[in-house]
C-alpha positions in Angstrom: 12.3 -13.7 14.7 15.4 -13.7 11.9 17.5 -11.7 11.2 17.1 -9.4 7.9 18.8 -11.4 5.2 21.8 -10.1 3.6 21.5 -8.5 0.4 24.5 -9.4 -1.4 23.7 -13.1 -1.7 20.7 -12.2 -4.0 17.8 -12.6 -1.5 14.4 -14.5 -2.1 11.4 -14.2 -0.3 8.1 -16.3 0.1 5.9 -13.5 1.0 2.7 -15.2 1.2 4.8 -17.7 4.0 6.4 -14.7 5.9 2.8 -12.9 6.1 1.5 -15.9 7.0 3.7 -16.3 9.6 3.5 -13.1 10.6 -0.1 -13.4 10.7 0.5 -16.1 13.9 2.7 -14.1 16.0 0.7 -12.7 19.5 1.5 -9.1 18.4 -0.8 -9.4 15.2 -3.1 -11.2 17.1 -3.1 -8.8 20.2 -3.0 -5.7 18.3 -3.7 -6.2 14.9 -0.1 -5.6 13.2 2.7 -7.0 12.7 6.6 -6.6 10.7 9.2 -8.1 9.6 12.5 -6.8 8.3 13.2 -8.9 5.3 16.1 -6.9 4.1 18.6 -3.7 6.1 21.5 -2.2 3.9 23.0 1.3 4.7 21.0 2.4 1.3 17.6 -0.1 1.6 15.3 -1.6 4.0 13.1 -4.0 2.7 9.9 -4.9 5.5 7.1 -7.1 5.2 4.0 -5.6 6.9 0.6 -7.1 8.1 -2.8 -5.3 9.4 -5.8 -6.7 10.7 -8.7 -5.0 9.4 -9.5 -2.1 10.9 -6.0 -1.5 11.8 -4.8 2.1 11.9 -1.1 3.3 12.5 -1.1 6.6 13.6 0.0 9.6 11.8 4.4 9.6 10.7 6.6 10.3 8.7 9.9 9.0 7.4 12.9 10.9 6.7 13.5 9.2 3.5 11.6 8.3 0.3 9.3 5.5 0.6 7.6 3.0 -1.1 4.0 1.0 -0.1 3.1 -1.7 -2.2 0.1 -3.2 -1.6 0.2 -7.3 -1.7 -2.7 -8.2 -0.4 -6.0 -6.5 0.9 -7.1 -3.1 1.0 -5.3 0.0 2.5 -6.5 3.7 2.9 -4.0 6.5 3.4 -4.6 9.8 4.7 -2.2 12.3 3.4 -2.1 16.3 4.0 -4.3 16.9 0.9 -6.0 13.4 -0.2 -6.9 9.9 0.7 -5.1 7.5 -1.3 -6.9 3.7 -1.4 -4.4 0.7 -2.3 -5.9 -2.0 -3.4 -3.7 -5.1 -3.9 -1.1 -4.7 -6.7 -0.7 -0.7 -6.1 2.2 1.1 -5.6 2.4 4.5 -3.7 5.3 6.4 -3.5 5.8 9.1 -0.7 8.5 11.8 -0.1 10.3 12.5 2.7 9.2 13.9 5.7 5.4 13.5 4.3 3.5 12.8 7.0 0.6 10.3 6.8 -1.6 7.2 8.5 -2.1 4.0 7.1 -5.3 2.0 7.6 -6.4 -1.2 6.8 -10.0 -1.4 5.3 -9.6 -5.5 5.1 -7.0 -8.1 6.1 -3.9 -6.2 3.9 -0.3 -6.9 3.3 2.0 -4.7 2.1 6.0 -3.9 1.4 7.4 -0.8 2.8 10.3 -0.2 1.3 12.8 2.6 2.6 15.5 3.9 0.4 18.8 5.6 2.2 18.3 9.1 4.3 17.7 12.2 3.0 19.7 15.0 3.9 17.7 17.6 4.5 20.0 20.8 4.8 19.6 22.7 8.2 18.3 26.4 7.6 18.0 27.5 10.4 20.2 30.6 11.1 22.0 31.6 14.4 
């Protein structure tokens, strides 16, 4: 596996290579998913994600704003108060600390993007 590519030299990507790729490894083809990192700065992270139809990643959250963009395929979300379905093309955008699933309802491909960490103030009081 590489290493996430540095950003300051103006990164390109062949998606459709690294999914394909992706798409060979024995995780994806054991359990049904795979990633790759394509870009980590101390503000972004840029991965590249593959699921077998059928596929379901539990319920998370993220503690910073994120992005899914479906590339290829179909993927259904299950948020606190909706469903979201991403077809290929569609962009979802979720806050922090929103937890959710992500399933694949077909072969999908999609970009998670992952901007810097929020800082949530404590409030809890002694």
């Amino acid at each position: 596996m590489s290493e996430p590519a540095p950003a300051e030299l103006g990164s390109t990507f062949d998606l459709g290579s690294v999914g394909r790729a992706l798409q060979a490894e024995p995780r994806y083809q054991r359990d049904g998913q795979a990633a790759r990192t394509l870009v980590r700065t101390p503000d972004l992270r840029v991965v590249l994600v593959v699921l077998r139809r059928g596929t379901r990643i539990a319920e998370h959250h993220a503690n910073e704003t994120v992005s899914i963009h479906t590339i290829a395929g179909h993927l259904r979300l299950h948020l606190p108060e909706r469903v979201v379905e991403l077809e290929a093309g569609q962009l979802l955008v979720l806050a922090p600390g929103l937890p959710h699933d992500v399933e694949a309802s077909g072969d999908s491909a999609f970009i998670l993007t992952l901007g810097a960490p929020a800082h949530i103030p404590n409030t809890s009081r002694p």
